[in-house]
Every structure is written in C-alpha cells, then in structure tokens.
C-alpha positions as CSV (number, residue, x, y, z in Angstrom):
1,X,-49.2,23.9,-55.1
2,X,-47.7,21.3,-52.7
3,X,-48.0,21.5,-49.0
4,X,-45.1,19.1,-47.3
5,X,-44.7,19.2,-43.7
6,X,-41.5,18.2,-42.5
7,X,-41.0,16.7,-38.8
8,X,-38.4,16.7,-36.4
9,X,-39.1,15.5,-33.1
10,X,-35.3,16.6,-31.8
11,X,-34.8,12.9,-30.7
12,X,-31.8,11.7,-32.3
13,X,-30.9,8.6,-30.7
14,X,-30.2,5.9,-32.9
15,X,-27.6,3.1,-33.1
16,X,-25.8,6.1,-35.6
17,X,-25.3,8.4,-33.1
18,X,-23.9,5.6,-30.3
19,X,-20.7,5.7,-32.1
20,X,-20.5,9.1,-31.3
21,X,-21.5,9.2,-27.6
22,X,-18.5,6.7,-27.2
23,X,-16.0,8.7,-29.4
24,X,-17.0,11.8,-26.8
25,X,-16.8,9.5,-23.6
26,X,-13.4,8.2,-24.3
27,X,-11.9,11.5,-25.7
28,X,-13.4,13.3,-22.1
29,X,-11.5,10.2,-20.2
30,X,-8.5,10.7,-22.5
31,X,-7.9,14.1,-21.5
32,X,-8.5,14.0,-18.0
33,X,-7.1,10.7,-16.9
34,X,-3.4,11.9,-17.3
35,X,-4.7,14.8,-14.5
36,X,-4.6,11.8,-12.0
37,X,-1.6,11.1,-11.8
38,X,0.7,12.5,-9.0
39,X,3.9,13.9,-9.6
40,X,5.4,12.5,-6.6
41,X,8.1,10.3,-7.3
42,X,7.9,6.7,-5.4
43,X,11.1,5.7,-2.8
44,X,13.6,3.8,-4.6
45,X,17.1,2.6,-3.3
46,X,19.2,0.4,-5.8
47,X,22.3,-1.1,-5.2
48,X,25.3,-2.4,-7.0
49,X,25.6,-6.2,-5.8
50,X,22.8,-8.3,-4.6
51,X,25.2,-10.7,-2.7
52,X,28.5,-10.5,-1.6
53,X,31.3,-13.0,-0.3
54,X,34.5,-12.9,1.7
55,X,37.1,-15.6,2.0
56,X,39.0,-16.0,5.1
57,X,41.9,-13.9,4.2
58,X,41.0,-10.2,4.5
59,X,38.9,-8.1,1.7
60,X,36.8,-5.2,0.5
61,X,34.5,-4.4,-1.9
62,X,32.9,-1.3,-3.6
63,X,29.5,-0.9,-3.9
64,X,27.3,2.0,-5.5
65,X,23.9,3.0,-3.8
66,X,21.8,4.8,-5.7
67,X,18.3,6.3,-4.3
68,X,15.9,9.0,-4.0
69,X,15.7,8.9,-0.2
70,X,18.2,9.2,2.6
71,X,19.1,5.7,4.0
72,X,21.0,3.8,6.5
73,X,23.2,0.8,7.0
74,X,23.6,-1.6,9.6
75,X,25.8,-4.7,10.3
76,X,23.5,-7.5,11.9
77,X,24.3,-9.0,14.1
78,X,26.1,-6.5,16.1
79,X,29.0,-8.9,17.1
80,X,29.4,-9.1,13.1
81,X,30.6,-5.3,13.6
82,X,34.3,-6.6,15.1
83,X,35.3,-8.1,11.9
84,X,33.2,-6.6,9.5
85,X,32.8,-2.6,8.7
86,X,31.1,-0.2,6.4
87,X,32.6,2.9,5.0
88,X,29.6,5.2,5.5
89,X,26.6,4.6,8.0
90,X,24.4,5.9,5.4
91,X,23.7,8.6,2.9
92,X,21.4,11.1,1.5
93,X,19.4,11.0,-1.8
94,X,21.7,10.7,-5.2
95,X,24.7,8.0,-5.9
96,X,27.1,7.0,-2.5
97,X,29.8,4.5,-3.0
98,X,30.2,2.4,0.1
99,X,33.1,0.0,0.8
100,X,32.1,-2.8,2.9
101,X,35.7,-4.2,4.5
102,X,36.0,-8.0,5.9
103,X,38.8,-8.5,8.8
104,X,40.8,-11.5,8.1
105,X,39.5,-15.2,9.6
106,X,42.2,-16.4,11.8
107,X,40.2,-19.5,13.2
C-alpha cells in the first residue's frame, strides 16, 4: 500500500499568476475609469468668420454664432460704435445670426 502526502501551502504566487493580477487590475480600472468623467458639457462659442473687412464704401456681413452659453458683443473702442453696429448685443445658448453693418468712409 502507498502512502503519498500531497502539500499545498495556499501560496500561489508565481510569475504564472502575475499575468493574472494585471488582467484583474486593468479590467477593475477599465470599468471604473469611465465613472470619472463629468457629464458637464465645457463653454464653447464658435463663430462663422475669424476676420472680417470693410472697404470705404458702406457694407454688412452675416455671421453665425453658435455656443452653449449666453454671450455678449461689444464694439471697441466705443467711438468705433458711430460708424460701426451690430444687429444683436448678444444672445443666449444655440445658433444667433448677427449682422455686423459698416457706415460708409467719407474721409
């Protein structure tokens, strides 16, 4: 009759098992990573035209303003604001088309 003993001492840590202890970290940091990020949306305003010129005779143009945000416009310097005008002073979040008019350039 044979009498084998057989030993376990519950330690499995080899260089078998690594694999596996990575596979489990990155599926963990996998599933909870996409939990960080927030649902708000960032500000964005976009608009039409970078740059826009006027000759001396009398003009307009169109723009489109696009944004998530309410926002405002200016003319600067505020002795620009005899010959030069804006359609709206601003608008709220979604697409606004605003019509920027030049004044003709007598001198």
């Amino acid at each position: 009759m044979r009498n084998d003993t057989i030993r376990h001492s519950g330690n499995r840590r080899g260089k078998k098992d690594g694999g596996k202890n990575w596979l489990f970290f990155l599926s963990v940091l996998l599933v909870l990573l996409p939990g960080c990020q927030s649902d708000e949306e960032l500000p964005y305003l976009e608009v039409s035209a970078t740059e826009i010129q006027f000759t001396k005779d009398a003009g307009g143009y169109t723009l489109e303003v696009q944004t998530n945000v309410e926002w405002t416009a200016t003319v600067s310097p505020s002795t620009a604001s005899a010959w030069l005008t804006l359609s709206a002073p601003g608008g709220a979040a979604g697409t606004t088309v605003l019509t920027v008019t030049a004044a003709a350039n007598e001198n």
